[in-house]
Each structure stands twice: as C-alpha cells, then as structure tokens.
Phi, psi and omega in degrees: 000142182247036165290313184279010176244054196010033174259095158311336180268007201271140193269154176254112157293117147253105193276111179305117174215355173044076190201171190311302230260017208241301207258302158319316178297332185282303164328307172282321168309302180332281174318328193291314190296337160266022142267343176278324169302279194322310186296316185259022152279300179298341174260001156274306200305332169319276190351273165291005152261337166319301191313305179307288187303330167314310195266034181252133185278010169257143177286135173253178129221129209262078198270120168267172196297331151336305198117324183309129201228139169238101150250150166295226193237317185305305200280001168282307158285346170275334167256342199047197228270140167287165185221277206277137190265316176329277179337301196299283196323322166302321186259355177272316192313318178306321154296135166290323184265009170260111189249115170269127161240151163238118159254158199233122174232167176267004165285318216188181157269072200282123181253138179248161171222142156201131186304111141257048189288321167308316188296307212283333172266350168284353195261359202259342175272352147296344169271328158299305170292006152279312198300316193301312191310307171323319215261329176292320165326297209286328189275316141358288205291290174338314203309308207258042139270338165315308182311307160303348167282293167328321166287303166308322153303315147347297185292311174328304171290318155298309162309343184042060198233158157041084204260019159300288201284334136291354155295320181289326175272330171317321206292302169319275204304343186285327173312322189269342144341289175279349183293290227293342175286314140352292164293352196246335164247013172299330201281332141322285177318341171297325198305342189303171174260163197246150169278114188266132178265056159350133182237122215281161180225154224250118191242279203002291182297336176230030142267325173305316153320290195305302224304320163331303186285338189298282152007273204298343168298000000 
C-alpha cells in the first residue's frame, strides 16, 4: 500500500454505506490526513531551521548514530561536500585557523568549525594602530633633548673648553639613542603573532532543534 511507503497524497476513496467499514474508512482518511498535517508541519520546520543554521557564520556538521552526515551551506563553503568524515575530522583538528567544537548527543555528534583567520587579523591590526601611535609618540619625545644636547656640543667645540661637559652631554645623547633603539624593537616585536582568547558561543538549543527534527523525519 503506499500510505504504507510513506505517500501521503494518495486519495482515500470513502463510499457511503453507512456500516462499520464505512466509519473505518472515514477513520483512515482521517489518520492520513493528520499525518500529512504532521509530516508538512515537520518539513517546514526542517526547512526554517535549515534556514536559521545557512545564515550561521560557522560551519556545522551533524553525524547521526547511523552514519547518515547533515551540514549547512557555511560549512559547503568553507570545505565543500565532505567524504571520508573520520579523515576530515583529523585533518581539520590540525588547522590552526580552524576552532573545532564538539558536542555529544544521543542522536548524534554535532561538530561546529569556525575560521579565525578573521578574528586573528582583525585583532592584530588593532594592535599596530595603536602600537604605531605609542611609538611615534614615544620616538619624538628623545629628538628634541637630543637636538638640544647636540647644539650644546656644537657650541662647546668651537670653544674647544670644558671637555667634562662635553662628555657629559654625549652620554645624554647615547641615552637617549638607546631608548629609541629600545622602542624600535618593541616595534618589531609586534610582527610577532599574539595569542587570541577565543570565547565560545552559545548555538547549541538550535542545532539541537535541527538534530530533533532531522531524527524524527
């Protein structure tokens, strides 16, 4: 029968005879039809949380206990159709620019992946632009006691006199000398990569919504 192959549209003939099989038959219509209501009530809902999970900037993937794998459109695009999944789950754990979370259900495994290639340059270019400012700021501030230090040797030396103080003003500029090498290679030190402290984010109740619906289909 193919009611009993899940085709719901096939019509239930009911023939008035006003007897038991008569009242079975109405009875049975009856079931398909609020089984066709239940059945397209759970595939729009598939539908709109599909939908919900497309427009998530993480990639998901669902593995049921079964084997049967469910992903969104985010994760088709950053990996495209998955294959071997074992292999995969191994070689993504490996990427750096990838923070894999996992959770464990009793449907399945829901895995999220999301690229922080973004995060990490976006946070490293807010650390240059601050940092150039300190430092241009900072690299300033030596110049003009150098300059004025530099002027005073100057004078000195055409005087060729008090050669104590001239010493004494060289030492100020080598001081001031060494801050600036001092700032130039903190200023290095930015090219280095900074360690980002990621903060997990909370999905979970509406993959749990899809993995349910998935389930019950």
């Amino acid at each position: 029968m193919e009611i009993s192959k899940g085709n719901l549209n096939v019509p239930v003939e009911v023939e008035e005879r006003g007897d038991e099989i008569e009242k079975l038959a109405r009875a049975f219509k009856q079931m398909r039809d609020n089984l066709k209501a239940l059945y397209n009530h759970l595939k729009e809902e598939k539908e709109n949380l599909q939908k919900l999970l497309d427009a998530l900037p993480v990639a998901v993937l669902f593995r049921k206990r079964e084997g049967e794998v469910f992903v969104n459109r985010t994760f088709l695009n950053m990996f495209g159709q998955p294959g071997d999944i074992n292999r995969f789950l191994e070689e993504v754990k490996e990427a750096k620019n990838i923070r894999t979370e996992k959770i464990e259900r009793q449907e399945g495994e829901i895995y999220i992946f999301e690229d922080i290639t973004p995060i990490v340059l976006a946070e490293r270019f807010r650390v240059w632009q601050e940092s150039v400012k300190r430092i241009a700021h900072e690299i300033k501030n030596p110049l003009t006691p150098m300059k004025l230090n530099l002027g005073r040797i100057l004078k000195h030396l055409e005087k060729d006199t008090n050669r104590e103080k001239i010493r004494e003003l060289v030492n100020v500029v080598m001081g001031e000398v060494d801050r600036i090498n001092l700032l130039v290679n903190q200023f290095k030190n930015l090219s280095m990569e900074r360690r980002i402290n990621p903060e997990k984010f909370m999905i979970r109740e509406l993959i749990g919504e899809v993995v349910k619906i998935y389930v019950d289909l």
